[in-house]
Backbone bond lengths (Angstrom), bond angles and torsions (degrees), N, CA, C in turn:
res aa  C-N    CA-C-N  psi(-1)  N-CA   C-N-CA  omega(-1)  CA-C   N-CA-C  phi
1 X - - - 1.451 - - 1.502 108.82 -
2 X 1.330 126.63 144.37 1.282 113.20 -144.10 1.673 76.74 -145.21
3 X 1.167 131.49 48.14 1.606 137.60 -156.96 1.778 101.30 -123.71
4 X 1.436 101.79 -24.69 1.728 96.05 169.57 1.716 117.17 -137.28
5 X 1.035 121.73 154.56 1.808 101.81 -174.50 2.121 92.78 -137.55
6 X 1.131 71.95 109.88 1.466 80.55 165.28 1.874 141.87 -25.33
7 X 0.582 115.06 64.23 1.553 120.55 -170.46 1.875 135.75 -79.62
8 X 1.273 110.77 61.57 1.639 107.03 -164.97 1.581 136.99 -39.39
9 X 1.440 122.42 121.53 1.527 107.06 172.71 1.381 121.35 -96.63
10 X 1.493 118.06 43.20 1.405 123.48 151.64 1.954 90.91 86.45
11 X 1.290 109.69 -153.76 1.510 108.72 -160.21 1.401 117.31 -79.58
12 X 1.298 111.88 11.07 1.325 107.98 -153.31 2.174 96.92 -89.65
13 X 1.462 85.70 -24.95 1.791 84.75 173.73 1.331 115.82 94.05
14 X 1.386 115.53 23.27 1.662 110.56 -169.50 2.107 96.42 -143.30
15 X 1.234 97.47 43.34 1.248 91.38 -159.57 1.948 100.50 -87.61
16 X 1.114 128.62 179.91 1.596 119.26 -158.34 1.516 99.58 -98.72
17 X 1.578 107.81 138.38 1.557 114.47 -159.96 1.909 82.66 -108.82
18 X 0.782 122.54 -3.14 1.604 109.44 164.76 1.534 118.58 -170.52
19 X 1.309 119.78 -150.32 1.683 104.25 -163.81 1.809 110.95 -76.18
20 X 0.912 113.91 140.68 1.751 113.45 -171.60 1.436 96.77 -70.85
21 X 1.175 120.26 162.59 1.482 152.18 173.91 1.147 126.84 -96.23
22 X 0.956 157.89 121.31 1.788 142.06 -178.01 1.643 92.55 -69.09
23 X 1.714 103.68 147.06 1.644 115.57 -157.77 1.536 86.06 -76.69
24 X 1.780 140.48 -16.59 0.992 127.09 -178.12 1.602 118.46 -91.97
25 X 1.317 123.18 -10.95 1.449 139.86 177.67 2.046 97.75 -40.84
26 X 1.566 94.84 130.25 1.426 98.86 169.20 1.711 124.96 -74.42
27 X 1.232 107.68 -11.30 1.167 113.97 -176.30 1.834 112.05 -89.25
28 X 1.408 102.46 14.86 1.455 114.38 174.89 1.554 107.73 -138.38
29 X 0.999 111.31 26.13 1.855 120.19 163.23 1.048 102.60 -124.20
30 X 1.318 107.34 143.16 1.541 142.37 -150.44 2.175 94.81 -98.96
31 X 1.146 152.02 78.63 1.358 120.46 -143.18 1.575 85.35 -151.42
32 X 1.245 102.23 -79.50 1.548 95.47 -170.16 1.565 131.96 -71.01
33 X 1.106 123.03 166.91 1.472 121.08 -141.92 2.022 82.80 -94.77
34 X 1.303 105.83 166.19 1.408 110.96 157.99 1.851 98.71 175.11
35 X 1.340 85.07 136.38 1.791 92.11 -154.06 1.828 105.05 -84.14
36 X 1.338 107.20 153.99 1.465 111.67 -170.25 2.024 107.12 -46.97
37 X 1.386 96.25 -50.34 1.534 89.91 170.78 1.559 139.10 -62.86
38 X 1.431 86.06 -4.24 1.850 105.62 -172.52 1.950 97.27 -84.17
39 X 1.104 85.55 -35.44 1.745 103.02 178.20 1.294 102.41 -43.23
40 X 1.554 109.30 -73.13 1.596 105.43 -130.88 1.930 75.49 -97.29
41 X 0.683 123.49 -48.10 1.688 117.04 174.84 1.739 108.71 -19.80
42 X 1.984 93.34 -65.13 1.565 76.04 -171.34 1.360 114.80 -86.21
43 X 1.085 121.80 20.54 1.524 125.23 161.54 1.393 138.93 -84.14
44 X 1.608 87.49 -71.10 1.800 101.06 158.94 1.171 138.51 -67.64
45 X 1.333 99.03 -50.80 1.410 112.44 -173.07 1.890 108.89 -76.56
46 X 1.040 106.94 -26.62 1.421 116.46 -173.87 1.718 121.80 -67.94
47 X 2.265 87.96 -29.95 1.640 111.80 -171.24 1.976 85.91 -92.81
48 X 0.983 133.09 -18.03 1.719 110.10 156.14 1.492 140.46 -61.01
49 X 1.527 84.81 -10.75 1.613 104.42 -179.52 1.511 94.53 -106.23
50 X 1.709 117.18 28.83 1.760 109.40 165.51 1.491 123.86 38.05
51 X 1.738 98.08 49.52 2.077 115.96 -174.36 2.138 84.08 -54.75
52 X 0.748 127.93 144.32 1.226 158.14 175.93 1.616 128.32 -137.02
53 X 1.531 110.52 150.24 1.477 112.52 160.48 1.476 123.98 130.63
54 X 1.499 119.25 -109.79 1.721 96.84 -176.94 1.178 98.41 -134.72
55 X 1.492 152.54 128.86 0.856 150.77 158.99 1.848 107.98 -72.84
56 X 1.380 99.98 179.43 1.491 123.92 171.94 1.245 92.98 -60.05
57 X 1.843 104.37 132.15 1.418 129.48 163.50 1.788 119.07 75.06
58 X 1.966 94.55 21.94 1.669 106.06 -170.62 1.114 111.62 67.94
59 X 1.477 140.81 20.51 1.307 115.72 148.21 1.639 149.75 -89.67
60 X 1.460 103.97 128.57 1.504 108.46 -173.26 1.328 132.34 -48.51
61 X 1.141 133.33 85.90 1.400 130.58 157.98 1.014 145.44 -25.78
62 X 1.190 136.79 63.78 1.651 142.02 -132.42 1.721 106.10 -58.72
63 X 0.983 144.37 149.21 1.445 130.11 167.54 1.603 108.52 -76.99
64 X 0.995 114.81 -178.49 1.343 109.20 166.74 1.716 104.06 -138.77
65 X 1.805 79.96 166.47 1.929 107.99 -161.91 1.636 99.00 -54.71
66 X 0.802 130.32 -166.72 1.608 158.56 163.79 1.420 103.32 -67.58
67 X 1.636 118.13 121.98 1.729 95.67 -172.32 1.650 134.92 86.85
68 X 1.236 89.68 -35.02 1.526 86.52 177.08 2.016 99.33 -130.85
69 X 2.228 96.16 155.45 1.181 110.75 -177.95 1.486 105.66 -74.24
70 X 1.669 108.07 140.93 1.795 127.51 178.40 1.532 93.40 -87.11
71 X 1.328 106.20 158.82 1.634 150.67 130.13 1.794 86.57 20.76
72 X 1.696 114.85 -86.79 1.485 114.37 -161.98 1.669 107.21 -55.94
73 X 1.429 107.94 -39.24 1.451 97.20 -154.46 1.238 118.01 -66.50
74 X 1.622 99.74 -40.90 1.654 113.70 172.45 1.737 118.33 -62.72
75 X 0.799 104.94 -17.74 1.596 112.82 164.97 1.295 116.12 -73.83
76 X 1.642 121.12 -36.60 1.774 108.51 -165.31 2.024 84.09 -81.14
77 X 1.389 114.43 -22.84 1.719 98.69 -156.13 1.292 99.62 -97.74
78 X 1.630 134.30 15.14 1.540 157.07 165.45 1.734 89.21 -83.83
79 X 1.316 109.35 -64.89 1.061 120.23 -151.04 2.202 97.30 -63.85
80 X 0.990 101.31 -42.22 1.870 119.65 -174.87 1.661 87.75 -63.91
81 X 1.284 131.03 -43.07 1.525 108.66 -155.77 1.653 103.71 -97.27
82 X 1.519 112.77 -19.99 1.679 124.45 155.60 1.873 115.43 -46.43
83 X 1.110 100.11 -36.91 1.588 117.81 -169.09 1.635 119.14 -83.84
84 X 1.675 98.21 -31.31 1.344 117.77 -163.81 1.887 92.17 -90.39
85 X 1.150 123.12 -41.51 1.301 124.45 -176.69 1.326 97.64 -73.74
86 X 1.172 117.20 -61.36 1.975 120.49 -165.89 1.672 101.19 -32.09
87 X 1.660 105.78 -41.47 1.421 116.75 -172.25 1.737 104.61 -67.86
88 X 1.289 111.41 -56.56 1.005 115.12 -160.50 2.218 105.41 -50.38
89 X 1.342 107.90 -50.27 1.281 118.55 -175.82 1.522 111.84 -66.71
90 X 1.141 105.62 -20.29 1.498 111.70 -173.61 2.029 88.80 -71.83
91 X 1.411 101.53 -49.09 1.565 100.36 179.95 1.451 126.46 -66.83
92 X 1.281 122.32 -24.49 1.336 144.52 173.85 1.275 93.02 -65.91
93 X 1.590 132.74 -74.62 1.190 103.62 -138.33 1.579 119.64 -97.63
94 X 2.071 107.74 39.97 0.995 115.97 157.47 1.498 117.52 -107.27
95 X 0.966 121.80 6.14 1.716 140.82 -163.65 1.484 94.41 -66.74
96 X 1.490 117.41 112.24 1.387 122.56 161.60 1.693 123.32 -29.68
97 X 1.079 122.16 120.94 1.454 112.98 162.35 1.685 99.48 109.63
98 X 1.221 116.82 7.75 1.581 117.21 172.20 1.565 110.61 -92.87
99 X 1.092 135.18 129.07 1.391 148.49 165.81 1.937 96.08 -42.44
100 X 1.126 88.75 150.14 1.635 108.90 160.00 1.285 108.45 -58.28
101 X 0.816 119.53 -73.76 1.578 105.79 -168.70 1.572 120.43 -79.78
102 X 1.676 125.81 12.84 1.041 122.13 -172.09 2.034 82.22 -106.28
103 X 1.314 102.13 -42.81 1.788 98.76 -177.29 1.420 94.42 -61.95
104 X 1.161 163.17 -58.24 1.630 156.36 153.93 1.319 116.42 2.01
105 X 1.984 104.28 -52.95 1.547 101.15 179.36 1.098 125.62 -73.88
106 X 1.909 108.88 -30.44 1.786 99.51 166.58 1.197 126.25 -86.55
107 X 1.743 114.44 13.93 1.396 109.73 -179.63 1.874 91.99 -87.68
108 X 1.635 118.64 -47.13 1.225 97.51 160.91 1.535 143.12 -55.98
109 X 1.310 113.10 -19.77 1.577 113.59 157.78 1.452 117.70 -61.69
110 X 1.281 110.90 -35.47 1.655 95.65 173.54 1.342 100.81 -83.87
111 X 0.813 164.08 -8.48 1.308 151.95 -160.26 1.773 98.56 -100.48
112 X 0.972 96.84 -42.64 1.906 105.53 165.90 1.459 122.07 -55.68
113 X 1.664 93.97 -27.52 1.648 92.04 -168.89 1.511 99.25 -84.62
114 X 1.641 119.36 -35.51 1.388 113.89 -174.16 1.405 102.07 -72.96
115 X 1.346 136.89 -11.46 1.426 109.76 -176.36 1.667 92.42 -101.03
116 X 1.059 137.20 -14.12 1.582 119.13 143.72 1.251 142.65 -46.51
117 X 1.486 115.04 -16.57 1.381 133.65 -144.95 1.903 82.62 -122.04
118 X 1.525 107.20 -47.03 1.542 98.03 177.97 1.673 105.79 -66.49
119 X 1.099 134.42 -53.84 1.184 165.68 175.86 1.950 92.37 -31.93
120 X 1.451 117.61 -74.63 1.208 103.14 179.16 1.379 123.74 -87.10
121 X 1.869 128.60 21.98 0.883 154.57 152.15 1.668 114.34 -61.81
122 X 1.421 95.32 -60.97 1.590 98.43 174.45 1.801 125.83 -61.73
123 X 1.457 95.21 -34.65 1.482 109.65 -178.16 1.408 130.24 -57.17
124 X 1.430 87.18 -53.59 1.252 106.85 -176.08 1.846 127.80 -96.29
125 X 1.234 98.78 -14.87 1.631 110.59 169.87 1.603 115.93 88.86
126 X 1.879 104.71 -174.53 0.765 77.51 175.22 1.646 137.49 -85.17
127 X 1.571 117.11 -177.94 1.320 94.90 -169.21 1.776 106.40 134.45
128 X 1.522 100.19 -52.44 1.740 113.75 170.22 1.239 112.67 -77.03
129 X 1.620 101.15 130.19 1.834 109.63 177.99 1.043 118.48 -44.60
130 X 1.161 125.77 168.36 1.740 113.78 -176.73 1.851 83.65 -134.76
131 X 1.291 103.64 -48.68 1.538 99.18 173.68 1.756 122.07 -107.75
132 X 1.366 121.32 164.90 1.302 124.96 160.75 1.674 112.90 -150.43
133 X 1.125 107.86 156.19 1.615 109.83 178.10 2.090 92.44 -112.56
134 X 0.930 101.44 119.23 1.489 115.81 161.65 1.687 119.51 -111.60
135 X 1.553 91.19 168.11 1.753 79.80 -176.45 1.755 76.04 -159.09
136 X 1.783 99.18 169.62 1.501 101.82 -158.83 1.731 85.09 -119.97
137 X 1.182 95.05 -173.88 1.894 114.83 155.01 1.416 109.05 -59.89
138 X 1.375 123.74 126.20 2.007 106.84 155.22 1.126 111.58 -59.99
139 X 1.647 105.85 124.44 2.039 138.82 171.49 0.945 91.13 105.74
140 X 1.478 142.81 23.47 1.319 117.04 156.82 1.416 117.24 -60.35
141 X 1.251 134.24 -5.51 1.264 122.85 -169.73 1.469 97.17 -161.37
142 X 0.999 112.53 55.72 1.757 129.28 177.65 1.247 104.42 -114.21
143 X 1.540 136.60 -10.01 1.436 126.39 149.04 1.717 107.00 -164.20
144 X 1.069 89.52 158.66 2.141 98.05 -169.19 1.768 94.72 -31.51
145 X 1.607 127.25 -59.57 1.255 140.14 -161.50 1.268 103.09 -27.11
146 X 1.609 112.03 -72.87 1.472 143.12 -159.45 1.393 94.68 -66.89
147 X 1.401 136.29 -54.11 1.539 142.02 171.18 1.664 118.34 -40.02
148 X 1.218 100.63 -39.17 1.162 111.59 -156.01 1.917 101.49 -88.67
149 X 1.979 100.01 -45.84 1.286 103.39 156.21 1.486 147.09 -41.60
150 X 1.671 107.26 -23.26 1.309 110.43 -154.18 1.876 76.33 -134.25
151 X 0.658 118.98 11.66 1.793 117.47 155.68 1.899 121.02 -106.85
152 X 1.244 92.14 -39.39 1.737 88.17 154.85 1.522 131.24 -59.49
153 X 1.254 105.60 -26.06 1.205 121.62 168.38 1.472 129.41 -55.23
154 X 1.373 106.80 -62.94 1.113 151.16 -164.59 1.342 78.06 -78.89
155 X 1.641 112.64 -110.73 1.702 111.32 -165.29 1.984 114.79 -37.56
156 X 1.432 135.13 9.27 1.608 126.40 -174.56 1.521 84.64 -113.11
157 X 1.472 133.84 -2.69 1.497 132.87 -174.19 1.346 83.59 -100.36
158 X 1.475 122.13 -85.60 1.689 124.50 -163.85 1.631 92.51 -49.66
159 X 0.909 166.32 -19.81 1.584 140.83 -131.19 2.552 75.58 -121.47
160 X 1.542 103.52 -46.69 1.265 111.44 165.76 1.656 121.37 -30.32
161 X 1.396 80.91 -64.86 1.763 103.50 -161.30 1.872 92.19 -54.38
162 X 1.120 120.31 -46.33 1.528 129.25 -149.54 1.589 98.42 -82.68
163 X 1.090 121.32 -34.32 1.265 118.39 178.91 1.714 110.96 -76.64
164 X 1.472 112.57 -47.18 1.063 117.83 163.55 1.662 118.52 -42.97
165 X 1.223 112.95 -27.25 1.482 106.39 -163.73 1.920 97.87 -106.48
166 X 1.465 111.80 6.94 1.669 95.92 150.74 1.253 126.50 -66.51
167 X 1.281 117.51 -39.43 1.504 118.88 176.31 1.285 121.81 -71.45
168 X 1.473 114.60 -27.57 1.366 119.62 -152.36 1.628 84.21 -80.20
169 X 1.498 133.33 -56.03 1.437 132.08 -151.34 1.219 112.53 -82.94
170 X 1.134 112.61 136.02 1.526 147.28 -170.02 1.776 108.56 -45.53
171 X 1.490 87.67 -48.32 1.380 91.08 -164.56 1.709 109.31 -120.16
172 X 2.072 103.76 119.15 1.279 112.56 -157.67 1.622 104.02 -50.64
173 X 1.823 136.99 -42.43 1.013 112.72 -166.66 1.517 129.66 -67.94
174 X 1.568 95.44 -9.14 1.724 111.70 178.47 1.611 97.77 -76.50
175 X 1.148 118.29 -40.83 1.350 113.36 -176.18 1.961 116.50 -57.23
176 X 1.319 103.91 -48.93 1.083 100.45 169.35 1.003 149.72 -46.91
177 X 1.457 94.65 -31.69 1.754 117.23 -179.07 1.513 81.68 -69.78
178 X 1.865 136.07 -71.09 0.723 114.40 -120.01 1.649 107.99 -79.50
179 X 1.744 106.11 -0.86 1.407 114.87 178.50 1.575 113.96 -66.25
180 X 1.623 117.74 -41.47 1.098 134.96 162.11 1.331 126.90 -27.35
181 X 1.529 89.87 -53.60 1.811 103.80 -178.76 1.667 97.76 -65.99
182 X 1.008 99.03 -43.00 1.713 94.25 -145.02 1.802 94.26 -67.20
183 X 1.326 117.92 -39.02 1.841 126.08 -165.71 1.746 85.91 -58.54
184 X 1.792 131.92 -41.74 1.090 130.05 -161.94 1.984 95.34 -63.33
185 X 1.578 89.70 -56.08 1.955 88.48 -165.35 1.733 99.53 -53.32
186 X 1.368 133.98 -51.40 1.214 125.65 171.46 1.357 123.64 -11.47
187 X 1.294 112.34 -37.20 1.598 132.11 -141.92 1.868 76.83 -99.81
188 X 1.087 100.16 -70.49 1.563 113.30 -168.64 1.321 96.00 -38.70
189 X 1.420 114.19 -51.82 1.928 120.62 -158.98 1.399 97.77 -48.53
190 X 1.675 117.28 -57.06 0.893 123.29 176.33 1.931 139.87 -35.77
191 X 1.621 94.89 -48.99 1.233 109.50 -167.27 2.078 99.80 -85.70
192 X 1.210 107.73 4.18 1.095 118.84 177.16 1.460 121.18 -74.98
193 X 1.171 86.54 -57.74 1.417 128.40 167.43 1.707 122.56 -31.71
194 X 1.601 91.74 -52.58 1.437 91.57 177.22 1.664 125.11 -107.38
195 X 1.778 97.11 10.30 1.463 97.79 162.02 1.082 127.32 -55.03
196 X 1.968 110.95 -67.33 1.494 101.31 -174.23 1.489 113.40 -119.34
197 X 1.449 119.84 -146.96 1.345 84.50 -167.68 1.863 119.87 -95.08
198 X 1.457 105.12 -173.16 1.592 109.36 -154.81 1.605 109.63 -56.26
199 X 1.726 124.33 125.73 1.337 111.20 -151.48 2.142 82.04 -108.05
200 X 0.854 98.79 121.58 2.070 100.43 168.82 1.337 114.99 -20.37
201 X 1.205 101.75 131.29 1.442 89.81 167.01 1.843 135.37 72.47
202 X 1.796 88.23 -9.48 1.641 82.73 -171.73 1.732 111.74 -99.51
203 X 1.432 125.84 29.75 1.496 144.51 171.29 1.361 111.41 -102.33
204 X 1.291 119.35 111.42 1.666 98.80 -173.83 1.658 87.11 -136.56
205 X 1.202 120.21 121.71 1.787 130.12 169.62 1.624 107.49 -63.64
206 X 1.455 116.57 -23.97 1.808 117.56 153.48 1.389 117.66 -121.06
207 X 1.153 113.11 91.09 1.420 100.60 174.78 1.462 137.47 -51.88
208 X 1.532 133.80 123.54 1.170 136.46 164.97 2.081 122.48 -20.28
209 X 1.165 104.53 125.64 1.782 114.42 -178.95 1.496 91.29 -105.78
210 X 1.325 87.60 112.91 1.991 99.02 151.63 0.917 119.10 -122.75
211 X 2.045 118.72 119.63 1.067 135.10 148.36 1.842 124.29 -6.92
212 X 1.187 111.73 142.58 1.274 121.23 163.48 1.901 108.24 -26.26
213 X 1.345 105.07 -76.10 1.214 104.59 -157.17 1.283 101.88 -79.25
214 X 1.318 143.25 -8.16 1.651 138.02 -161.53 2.264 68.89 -107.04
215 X 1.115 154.24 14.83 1.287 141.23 -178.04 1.813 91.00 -118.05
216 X 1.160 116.95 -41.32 1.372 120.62 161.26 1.305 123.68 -25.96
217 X 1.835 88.84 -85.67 1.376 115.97 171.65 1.877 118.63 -47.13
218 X 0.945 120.96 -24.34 1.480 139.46 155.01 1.885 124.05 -39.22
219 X 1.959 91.80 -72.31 1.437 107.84 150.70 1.685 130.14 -14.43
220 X 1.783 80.85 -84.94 1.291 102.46 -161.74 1.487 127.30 -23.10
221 X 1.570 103.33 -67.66 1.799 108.27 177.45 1.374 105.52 -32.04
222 X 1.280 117.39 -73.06 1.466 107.73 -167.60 1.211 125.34 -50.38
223 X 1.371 129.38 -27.92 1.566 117.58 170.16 1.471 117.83 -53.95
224 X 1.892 113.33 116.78 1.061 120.51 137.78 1.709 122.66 3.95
């Protein structure tokens, strides 16, 4: 898939894991409502009925086996955890008590996430959310600490989910992208990392693979 091209911003770790978005594009605002069950319905349940066909730029959508999620489904719940972070950083990097240049890095993390979100928009066709309304815990963003806590989280699941979903997808150029994404969230995991202070557990020399549906199940809470 030839829909995002990698582009580095030097050490800072937030550099763009696929094609950028214009910051005004609707398919990178967080706005309209769509309910946690609307999620995994049109995802999962939708990829048992083997959603098939051509995505953006002719690419094949592999069906999938008996039992397991195809090509579309794993794309709309790629597409939900692209959306769910974009949101999350967009909220971070107004959080009282962040340095200038540390609110900079999550304004470039969101800006990464929407050109991921355009990026597996194009790939995968239609079918991928373009919007979601999420909502967090109250204090998620009552000081850098708590922000910073509940984004490691968040980005070591999506950075999970994406790696998990090279193997899972049918079709190698979808896979690539989704390797792409995931080396970008790495970067993010990282730069997370050294905002606030050291959160347990969130350094791993192998990072954790989550399945399609345990990347779902990930989602979910946060939907509105």
């Amino acid at each position: 898939a030839r829909s995002a091209r990698a582009r580095g911003r030097g050490p800072r770790g937030a550099g763009a894991g696929g094609a950028r978005a214009p910051r005004g594009t609707p398919a990178a605002r967080v706005s309209a409502p769509i309910t946690r069950a609307a999620l995994l319905a049109g995802g999962i349940a939708a990829a048992a009925g083997a959603l098939a066909g051509c995505g953006a730029q002719g690419v094949r959508l592999a069906p999938s086996p008996p039992g397991d999620l195809g090509d579309a489904a794993i794309g709309r719940v790629l597409a939900g955890a692209a959306l769910l972070l974009g949101d999350f950083y967009a909220r971070a990097a107004v959080v009282p008590g962040f340095a200038p240049d540390q609110a900079a890095r999550l304004q470039a993390a969101e800006a990464d996430e929407r050109a991921h979100h355009a990026a597996l928009a194009a790939a995968f066709g239609p079918g991928v959310p373009l919007r979601l309304r999420f909502s967090f815990p109250s204090g998620t963003f009552a000081t850098p600490d708590r922000a910073t806590a509940t984004g490691v989280a968040l980005q070591r699941s999506a950075t999970g989910s994406f790696l998990g979903a090279v193997s899972e997808l049918g079709s190698p150029g979808l896979g690539t992208l989704a390797a792409r994404i995931a080396a970008n969230g790495a970067q993010h995991l990282q730069m997370l990392m050294f905002l606030g202070s050291p959160v347990p557990g969130s350094s791993a020399s192998i990072p954790d693979v989550l399945t399609s549906r345990e990347a779902a199940r990930a989602v979910a809470p946060y939907l509105a």
